[in-house]
C-alpha positions in Angstrom: -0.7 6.3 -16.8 1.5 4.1 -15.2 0.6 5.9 -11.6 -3.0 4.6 -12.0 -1.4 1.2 -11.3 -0.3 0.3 -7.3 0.3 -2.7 -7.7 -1.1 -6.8 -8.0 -3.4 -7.9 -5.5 -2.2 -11.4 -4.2 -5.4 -13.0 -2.4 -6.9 -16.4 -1.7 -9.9 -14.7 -3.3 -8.1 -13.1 -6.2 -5.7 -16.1 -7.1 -9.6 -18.1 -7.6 -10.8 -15.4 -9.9 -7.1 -16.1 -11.4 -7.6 -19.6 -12.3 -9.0 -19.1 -15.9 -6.0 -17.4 -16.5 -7.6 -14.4 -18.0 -8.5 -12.7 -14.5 -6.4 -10.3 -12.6 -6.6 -8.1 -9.5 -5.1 -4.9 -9.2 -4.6 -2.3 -6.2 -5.4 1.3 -8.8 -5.5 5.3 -8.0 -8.8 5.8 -6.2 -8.9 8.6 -8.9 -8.7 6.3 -11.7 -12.1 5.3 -13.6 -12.6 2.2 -15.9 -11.5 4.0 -18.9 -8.0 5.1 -17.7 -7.6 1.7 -15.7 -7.8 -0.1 -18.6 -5.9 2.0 -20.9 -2.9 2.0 -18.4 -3.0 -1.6 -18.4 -2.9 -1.7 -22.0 0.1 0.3 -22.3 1.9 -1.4 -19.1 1.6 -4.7 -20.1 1.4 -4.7 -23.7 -2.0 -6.9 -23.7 -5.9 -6.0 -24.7 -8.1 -5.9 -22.1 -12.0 -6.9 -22.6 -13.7 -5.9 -19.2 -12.9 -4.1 -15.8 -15.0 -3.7 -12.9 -13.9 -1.9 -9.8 -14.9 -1.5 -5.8 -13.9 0.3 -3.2 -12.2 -1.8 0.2 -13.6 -1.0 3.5 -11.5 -0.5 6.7 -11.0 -3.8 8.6 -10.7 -3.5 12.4 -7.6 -4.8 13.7 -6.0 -5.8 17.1 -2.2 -5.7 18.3 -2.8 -6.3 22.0 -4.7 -3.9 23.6 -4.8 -1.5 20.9 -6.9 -0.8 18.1 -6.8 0.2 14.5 -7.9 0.2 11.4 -6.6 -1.1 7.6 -5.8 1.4 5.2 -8.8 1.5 1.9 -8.4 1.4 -1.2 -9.9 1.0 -4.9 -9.4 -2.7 -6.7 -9.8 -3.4 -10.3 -10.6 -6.4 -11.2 -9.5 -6.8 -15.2 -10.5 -9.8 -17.9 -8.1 -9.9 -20.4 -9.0 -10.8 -24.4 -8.4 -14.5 -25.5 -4.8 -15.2 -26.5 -3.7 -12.3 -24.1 -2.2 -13.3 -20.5 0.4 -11.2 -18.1 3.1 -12.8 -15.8 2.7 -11.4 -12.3 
């Protein structure tokens, strides 16, 4: 379970959505569906967890000099967490 989590996502946008402080942003498995996310964050983190929505990143073009190249995707989770619950990142 605990493979289905990469790791925090630490964003302008993400520390906003933060702000309630029942709002986190995770990098997942692009295998992983909303059931599995939210179990593994369950388990992980020893909280309960109300709602998760996920998306898909797109490439990003990006230039070093001359060259050209691309960002690496990959599948966020953006998790709401029950009231009284809250995870220290």
């Amino acid at each position: 379970m605990k493979d289905l989590i990469v790791g925090p996502v630490i964003t302008e946008k993400s520390a906003s959505l933060s702000s309630d402080g029942k709002t986190y942003v995770f990098a997942v498995a692009k295998s992983a569906n909303k059931i599995q996310i939210k179990d593994a964050i369950e388990s992980a983190f020893n909280v309960r967890v109300s709602n998760v929505r996920t998306l898909n990143t797109k490439a990003k073009d990006k230039r070093v000099g001359r060259y050209t190249g691309k960002t690496k995707t990959y599948k966020k989770a953006i998790v709401t967490l029950a009231d009284g619950y809250a995870i220290e990142i």
